[in-house]
C-alpha positions as CSV (number, residue, x, y, z in Angstrom):
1,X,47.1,39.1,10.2
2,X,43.4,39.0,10.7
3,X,42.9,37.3,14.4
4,X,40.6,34.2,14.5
5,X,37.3,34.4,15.2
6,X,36.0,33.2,18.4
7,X,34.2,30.0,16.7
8,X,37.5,29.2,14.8
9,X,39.5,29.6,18.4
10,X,36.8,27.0,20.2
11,X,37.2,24.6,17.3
12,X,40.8,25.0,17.0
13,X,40.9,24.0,20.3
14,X,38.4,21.0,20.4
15,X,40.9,20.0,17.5
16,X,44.1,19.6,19.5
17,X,42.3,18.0,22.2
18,X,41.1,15.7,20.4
19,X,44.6,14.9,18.4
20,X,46.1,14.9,21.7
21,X,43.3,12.1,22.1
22,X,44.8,10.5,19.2
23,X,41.6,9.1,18.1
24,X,38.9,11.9,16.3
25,X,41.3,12.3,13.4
26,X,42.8,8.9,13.0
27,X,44.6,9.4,9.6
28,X,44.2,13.0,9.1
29,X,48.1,13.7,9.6
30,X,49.3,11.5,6.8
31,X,50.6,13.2,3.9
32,X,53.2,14.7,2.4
33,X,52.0,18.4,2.3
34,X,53.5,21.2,4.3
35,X,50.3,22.2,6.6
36,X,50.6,21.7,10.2
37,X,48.9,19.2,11.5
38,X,46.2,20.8,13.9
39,X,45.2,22.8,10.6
40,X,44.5,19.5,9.5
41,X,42.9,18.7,11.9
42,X,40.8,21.6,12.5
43,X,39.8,21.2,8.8
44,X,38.4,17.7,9.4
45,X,36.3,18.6,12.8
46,X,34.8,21.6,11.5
47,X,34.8,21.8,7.2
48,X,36.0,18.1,6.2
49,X,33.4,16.2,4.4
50,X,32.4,13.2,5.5
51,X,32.7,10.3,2.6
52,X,31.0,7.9,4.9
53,X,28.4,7.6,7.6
54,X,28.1,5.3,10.2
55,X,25.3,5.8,12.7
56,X,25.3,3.2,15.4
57,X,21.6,3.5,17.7
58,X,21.2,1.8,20.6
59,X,17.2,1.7,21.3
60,X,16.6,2.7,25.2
61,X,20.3,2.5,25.9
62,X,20.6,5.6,28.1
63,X,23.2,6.2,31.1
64,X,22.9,3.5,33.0
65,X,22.0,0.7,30.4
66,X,25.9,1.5,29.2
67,X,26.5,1.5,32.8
68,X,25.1,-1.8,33.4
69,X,27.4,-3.6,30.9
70,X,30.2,-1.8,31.3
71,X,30.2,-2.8,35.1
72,X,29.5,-6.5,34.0
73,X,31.6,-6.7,31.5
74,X,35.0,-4.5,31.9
75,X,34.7,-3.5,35.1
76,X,33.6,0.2,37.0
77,X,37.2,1.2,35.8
78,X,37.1,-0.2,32.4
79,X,35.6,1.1,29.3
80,X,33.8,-0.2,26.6
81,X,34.0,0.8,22.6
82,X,31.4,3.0,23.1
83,X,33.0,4.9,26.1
84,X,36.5,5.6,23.5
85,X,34.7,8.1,21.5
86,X,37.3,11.9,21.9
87,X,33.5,13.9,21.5
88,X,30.7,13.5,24.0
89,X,27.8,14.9,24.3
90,X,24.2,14.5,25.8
91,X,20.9,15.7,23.6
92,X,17.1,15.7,24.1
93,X,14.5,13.1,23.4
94,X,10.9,13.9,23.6
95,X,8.5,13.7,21.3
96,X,5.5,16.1,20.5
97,X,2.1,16.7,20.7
98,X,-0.3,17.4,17.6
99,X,-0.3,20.7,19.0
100,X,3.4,21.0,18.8
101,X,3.7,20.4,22.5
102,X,6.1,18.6,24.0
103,X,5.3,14.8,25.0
104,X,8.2,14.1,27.3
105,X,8.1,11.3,26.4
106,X,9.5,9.6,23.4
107,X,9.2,6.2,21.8
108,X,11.0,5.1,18.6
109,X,9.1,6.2,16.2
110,X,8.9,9.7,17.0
111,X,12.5,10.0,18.2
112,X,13.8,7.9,15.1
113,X,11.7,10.2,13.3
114,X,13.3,13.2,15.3
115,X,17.0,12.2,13.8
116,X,16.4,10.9,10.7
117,X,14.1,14.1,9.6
118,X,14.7,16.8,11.8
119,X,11.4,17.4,12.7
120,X,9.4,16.1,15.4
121,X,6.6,14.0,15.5
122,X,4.0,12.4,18.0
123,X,5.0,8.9,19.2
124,X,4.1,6.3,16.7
125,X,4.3,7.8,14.2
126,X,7.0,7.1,11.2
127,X,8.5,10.1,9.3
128,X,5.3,11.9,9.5
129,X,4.4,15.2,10.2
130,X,2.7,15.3,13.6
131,X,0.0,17.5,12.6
132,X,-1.0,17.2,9.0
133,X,0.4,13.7,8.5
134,X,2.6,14.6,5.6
135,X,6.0,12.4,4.4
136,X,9.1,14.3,5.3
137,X,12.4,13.6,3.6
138,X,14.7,11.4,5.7
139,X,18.7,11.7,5.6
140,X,18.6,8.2,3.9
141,X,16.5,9.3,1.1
142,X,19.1,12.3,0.7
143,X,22.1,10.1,0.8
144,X,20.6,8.2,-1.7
145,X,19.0,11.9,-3.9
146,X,23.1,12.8,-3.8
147,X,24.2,8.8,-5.3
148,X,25.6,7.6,-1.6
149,X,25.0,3.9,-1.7
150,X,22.5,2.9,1.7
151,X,22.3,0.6,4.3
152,X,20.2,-0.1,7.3
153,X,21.0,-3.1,9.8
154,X,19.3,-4.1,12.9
155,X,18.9,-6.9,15.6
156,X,15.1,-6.3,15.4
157,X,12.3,-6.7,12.9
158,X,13.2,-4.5,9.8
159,X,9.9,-3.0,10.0
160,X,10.6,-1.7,13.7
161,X,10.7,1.6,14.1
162,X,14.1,2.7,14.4
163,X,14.7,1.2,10.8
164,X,11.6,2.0,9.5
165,X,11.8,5.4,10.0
166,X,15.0,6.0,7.5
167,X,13.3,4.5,4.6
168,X,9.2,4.6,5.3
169,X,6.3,6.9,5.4
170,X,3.5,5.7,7.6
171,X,0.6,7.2,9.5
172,X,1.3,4.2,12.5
173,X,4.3,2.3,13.4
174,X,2.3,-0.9,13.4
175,X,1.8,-0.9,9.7
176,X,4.3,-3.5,9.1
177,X,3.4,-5.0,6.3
178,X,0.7,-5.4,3.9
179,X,-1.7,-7.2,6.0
180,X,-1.1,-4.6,8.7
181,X,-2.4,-1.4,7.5
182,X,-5.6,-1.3,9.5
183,X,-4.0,2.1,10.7
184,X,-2.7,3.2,8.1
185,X,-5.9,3.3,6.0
186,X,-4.5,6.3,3.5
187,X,-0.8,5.2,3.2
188,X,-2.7,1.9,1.6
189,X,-1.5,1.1,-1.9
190,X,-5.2,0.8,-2.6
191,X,-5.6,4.8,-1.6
192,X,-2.9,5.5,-3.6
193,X,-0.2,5.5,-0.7
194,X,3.1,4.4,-0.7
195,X,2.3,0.8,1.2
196,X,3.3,-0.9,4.2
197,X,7.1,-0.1,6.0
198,X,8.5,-3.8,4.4
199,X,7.1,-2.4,1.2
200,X,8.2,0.7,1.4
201,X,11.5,-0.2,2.4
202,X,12.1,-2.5,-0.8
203,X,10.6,-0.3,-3.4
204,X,13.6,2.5,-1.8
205,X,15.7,0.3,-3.0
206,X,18.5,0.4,0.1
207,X,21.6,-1.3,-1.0
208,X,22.1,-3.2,2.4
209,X,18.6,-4.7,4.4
210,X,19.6,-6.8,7.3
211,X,17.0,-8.0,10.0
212,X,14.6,-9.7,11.0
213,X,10.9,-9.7,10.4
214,X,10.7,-12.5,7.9
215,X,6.8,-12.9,8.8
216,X,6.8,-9.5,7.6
217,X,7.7,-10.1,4.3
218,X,5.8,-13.4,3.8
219,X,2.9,-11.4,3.4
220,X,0.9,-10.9,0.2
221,X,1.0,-7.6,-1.5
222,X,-2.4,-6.9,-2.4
223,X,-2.5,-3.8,-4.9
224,X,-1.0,-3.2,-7.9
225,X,1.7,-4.4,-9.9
226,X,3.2,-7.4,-7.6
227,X,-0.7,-8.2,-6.0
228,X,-0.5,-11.6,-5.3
229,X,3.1,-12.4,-4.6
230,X,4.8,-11.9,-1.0
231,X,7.0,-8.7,-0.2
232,X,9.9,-11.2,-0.7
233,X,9.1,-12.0,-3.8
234,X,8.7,-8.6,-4.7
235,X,12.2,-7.6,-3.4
236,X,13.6,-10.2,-6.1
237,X,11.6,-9.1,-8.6
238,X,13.3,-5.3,-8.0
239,X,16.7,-7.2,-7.9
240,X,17.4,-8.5,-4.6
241,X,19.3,-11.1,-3.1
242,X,17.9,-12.7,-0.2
243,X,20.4,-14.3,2.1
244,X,18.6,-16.1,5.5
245,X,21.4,-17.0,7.5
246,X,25.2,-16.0,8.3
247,X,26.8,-18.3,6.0
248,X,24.6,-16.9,2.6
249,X,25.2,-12.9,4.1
250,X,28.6,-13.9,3.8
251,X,28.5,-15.1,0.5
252,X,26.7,-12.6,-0.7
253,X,28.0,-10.4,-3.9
254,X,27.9,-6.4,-4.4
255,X,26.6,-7.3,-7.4
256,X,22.9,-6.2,-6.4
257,X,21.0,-5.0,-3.4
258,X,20.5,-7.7,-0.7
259,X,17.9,-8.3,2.0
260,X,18.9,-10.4,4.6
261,X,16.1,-11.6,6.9
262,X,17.5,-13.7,9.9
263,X,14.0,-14.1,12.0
264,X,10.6,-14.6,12.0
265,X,10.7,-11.2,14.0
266,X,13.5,-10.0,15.7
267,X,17.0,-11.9,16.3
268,X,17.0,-14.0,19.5
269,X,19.3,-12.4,22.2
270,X,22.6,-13.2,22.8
271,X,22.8,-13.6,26.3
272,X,20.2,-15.4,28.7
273,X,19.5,-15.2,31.9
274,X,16.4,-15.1,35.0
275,X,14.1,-11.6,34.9
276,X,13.9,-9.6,37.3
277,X,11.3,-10.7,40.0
278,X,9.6,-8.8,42.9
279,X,11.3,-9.3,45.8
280,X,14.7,-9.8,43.6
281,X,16.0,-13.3,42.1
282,X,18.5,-15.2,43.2
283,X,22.6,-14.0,42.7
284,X,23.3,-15.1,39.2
285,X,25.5,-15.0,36.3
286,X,24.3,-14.0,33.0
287,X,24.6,-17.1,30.3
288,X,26.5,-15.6,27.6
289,X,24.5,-17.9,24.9
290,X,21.6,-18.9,23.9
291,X,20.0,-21.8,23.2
292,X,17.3,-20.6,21.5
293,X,19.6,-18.5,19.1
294,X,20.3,-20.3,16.3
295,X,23.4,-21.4,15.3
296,X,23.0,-19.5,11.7
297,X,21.9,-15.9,12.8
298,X,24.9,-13.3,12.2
299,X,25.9,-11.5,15.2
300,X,25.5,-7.6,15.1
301,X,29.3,-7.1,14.3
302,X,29.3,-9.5,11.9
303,X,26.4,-7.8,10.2
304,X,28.0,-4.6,10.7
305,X,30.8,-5.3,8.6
306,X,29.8,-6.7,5.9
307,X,27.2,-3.8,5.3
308,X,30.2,-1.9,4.9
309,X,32.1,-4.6,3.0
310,X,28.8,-4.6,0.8
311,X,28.1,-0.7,0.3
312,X,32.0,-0.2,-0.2
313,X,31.8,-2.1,-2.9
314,X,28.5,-1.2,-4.4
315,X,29.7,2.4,-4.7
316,X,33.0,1.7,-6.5
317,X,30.8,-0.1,-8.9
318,X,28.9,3.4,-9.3
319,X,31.9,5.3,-10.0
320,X,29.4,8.3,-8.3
321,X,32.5,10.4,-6.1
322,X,30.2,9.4,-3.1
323,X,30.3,6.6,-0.9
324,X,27.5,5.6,2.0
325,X,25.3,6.0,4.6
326,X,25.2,3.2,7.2
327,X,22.5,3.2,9.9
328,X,23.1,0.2,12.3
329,X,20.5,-0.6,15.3
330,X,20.9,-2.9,18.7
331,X,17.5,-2.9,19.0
332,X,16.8,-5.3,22.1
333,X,18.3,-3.7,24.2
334,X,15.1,-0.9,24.7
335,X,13.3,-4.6,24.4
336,X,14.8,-6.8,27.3
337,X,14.6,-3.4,29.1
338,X,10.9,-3.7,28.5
339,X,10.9,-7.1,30.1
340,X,13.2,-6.2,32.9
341,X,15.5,-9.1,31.7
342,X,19.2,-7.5,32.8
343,X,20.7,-10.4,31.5
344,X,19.0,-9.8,27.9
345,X,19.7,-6.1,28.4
346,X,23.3,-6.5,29.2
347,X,23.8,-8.7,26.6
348,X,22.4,-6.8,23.4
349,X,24.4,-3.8,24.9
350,X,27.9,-5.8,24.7
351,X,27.1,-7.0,21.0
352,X,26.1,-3.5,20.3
353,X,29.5,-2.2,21.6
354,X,31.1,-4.8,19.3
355,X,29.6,-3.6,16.3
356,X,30.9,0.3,17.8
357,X,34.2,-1.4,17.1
358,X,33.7,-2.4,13.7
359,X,32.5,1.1,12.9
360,X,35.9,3.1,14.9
361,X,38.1,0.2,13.1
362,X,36.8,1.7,9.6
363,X,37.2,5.2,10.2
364,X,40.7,4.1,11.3
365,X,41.6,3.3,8.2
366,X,39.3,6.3,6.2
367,X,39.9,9.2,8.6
368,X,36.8,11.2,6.1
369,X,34.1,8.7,7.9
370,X,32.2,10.6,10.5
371,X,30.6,7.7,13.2
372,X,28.2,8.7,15.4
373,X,26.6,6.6,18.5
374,X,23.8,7.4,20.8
375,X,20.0,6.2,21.7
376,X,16.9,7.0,20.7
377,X,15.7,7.5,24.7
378,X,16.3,6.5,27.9
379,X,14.9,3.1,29.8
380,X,14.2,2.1,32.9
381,X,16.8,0.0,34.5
382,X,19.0,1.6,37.3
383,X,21.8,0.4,39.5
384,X,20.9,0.8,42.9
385,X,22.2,-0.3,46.7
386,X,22.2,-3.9,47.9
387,X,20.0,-3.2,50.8
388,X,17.6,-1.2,48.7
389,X,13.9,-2.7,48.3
390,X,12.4,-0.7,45.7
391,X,8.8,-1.3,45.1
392,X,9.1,-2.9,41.3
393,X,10.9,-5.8,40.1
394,X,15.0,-6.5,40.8
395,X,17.7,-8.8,40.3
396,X,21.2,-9.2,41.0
397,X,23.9,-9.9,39.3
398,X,28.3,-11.5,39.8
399,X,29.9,-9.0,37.8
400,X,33.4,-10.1,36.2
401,X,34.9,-8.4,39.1
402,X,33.0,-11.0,41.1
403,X,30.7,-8.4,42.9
404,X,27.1,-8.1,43.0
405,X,25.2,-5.8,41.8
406,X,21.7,-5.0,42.1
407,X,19.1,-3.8,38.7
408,X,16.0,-2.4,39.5
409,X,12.7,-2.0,37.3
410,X,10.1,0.4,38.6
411,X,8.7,2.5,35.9
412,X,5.4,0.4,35.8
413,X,4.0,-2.0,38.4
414,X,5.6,-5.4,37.8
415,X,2.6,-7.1,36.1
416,X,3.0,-5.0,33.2
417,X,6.0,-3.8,30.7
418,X,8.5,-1.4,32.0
419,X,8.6,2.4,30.4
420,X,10.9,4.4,28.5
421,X,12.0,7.4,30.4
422,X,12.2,11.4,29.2
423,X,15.9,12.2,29.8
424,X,18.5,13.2,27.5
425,X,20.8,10.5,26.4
426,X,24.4,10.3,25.3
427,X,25.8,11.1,21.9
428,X,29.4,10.5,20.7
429,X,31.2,11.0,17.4
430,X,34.5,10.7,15.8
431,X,35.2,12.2,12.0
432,X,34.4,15.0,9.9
433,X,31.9,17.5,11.5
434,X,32.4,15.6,14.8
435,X,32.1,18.5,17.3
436,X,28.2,19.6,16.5
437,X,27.4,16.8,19.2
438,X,29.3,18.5,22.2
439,X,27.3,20.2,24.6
440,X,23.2,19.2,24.9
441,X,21.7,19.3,21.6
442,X,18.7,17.8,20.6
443,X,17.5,15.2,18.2
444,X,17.0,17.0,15.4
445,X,20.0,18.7,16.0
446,X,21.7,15.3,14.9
447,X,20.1,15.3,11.4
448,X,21.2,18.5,10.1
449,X,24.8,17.2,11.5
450,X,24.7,14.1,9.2
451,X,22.8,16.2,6.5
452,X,25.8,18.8,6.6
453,X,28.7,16.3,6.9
454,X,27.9,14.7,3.8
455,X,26.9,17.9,2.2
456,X,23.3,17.0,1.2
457,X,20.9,19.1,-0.2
């Protein structure tokens, strides 16, 4: 008998640990054949196609914004959805240069454009090359090339970058919309480009849309066949439904595509609280509501799941073999973290976590679903002593242990927004193709593990 190759050995092994683990290949031992069970296993880690993707990003939530909630919430000894993933790893952020350089760097628009294309761009821009400014094909756009019904949810504006980068081609992440494209003076429709990100992202046609950035869409489409009427309007016109509130996205049918748009611009937070100050605010506990949320706007799980409910759906209707690609965004987190509001923060981390658990509570059920979560960089909150008195803005915080804990912001002076930070963040994954995130990988690295898992090409 041939002996196994040293790869085989590694994933053979990575494969009982994680069925000891009981969690990676939820499902795979049902059945009535006669192979062994880590065979199965083995076959789903390392050859099993994955039928569905669900990648789950939270923006700036690097170590210690998981950290932060997960102290708050569960306790230093608990652990949060996130934290349940059987494969961990860490991968690299930055961005580059025109040069090809590194920028160490990274906002979202390079490093969304980092894992949705493989390639690297400079910061700010959207699915571009960073040198000749040239579209490159995004794993959406292959999902959707190989009949995989597609979906793209988020707390923030639609045309943000995180979910503007699976379904746009722009020169500048500021060209939201049609009255935005003072950057973006060759990706005009009037220059023959392909428009703005909100127009962009309806003429895609993405099954699932849910956001905000209504504003966005309210704006006149100036070129071409739908000049004159709003990006909404256009989006009907292509066969949309447009649902505006939790009670219509729950209403809604597979029937067609559907953009939901829940905000003006992005969906109030969840949780309140005071900011960070200089010389540290008062003890507090976070408010875990909002009053300025309204009552109508669909949490992030809520949305979660009925993406999946919706794309589910829409693909039986195709009768295509395939089934979807779900990319799903807690997108204030990176922003409170901006604002050095750890109540915010902590907040848009625990509804992030929730919509983790929608995801894992799918691929319970449909072991071939490969989920993946991780950030898109690191931020600048840290946890640091009581008695420290760092030189930027703090707070502290009762945790539900009923201790205090202290947040510091000190990447910029306190006048002025806090920064995203260089280091590698953590990346997790359950399903087929599961184990390409162990180890430190990079970005890229984490499209050609989606690309391969749903056998694109």
């Amino acid at each position: 008998m041939r002996s196994p190759s040293r790869r085989q050995a590694v994933v053979a092994a990575v494969a009982g640990a994680a069925l000891a683990a009981s969690a990676v290949i939820a499902g795979v031992t049902s059945g009535g054949d006669s192979v062994e069970p880590w065979e199965r296993a083995v076959r789903a880690i390392e050859h099993g196609k994955a039928r569905n993707v669900i990648l789950l990003i939270g923006d700036g939530m690097g170590d210690a914004e998981i950290t932060l909630a997960r102290n708050y919430t569960v306790g230093a000894g608990g652990r949060l959805n996130m934290d349940k993933f059987p494969l961990t790893g860490a991968y690299t952020t930055y961005a580059v240069h025109e040069d090809g350089t590194p920028d160490y760097v990274a906002d979202s628009a390079a490093s969304g454009t980092a894992f949705a294309t493989g390639r690297k761009t400079i910061n700010g821009r959207i699915s571009k090359t960073p040198n000749t400014d040239q579209a490159i094909p995004t794993i959406l756009e292959l999902a959707q090339d190989n009949d995989y019904a597609t979906g793209n949810v988020t707390t923030a504006d639609l045309t943000d970058a995180t979910p503007a980068v699976m379904a746009s081609h722009v020169t500048d992440r500021s060209c939201k919309g049609p009255a935005d494209m003072a950057k973006c003076p060759t990706d005009t429709l009037g220059e023959k480009g392909p428009g703005s990100i909100a127009e962009q992202l309806v003429n895609h046609k993405v099954d699932v849309l849910f956001g905000g950035g209504q504003q966005r869409f309210d704006q006149e489409v100036t070129v071409g066949r739908y000049k004159g009427m709003t990006v909404t309007e256009q989006a009907r016109m292509l066969g949309y439904q447009v649902v505006t509130s939790s009670a219509s996205m729950k209403a809604v049918t597979p029937a067609r595509p559907v953009l939901g748009l829940f905000a003006g611009d992005d969906l109030p937070t969840e949780w309140t609280g005071k900011p960070a100050t200089r010389d540290g605010s008062e003890w507090q506990r976070c408010v875990t509501s909002n009053p300025n949320r309204p009552p109508g706007t669909p949490s992030l799980a809520d949305s979660t799941a009925k993406a999946i409910e919706l794309l589910e759906a829409r693909q039986q209707r195709r009768g295509s073999g395939q089934s979807f690609f779900l990319q799903v965004e807690g997108a204030s987190i990176d922003k409170r973290d901006h604002a050095a509001d750890p109540c915010g923060q902590i907040g848009e981390t625990v509804a992030f976590d929730r919509a983790v658990k929608v995801a894992r509570d799918y691929a319970a059920k449909h072991p071939d679903t490969l989920v993946v979560t991780t950030a898109d960089h690191g931020h600048t909150s840290q946890i640091v002593p009581l008695e420290a008195t760092p030189p930027g803005l703090s707070a502290t915080l009762i945790t539900g242990e009923d201790r205090q804990m202290k947040v510091n912001y000190s990447t910029n002076t306190p006048s002025q927004t806090q920064e995203h930070t260089g280091t590698q963040v953590r990346i997790a994954a359950q399903g087929p193709q599961a184990y390409r995130v162990l180890g430190v990988t990079d970005q890229t690295d984490l499209f050609t593990t989606l690309r391969d898992a749903m056998r694109l090409h």
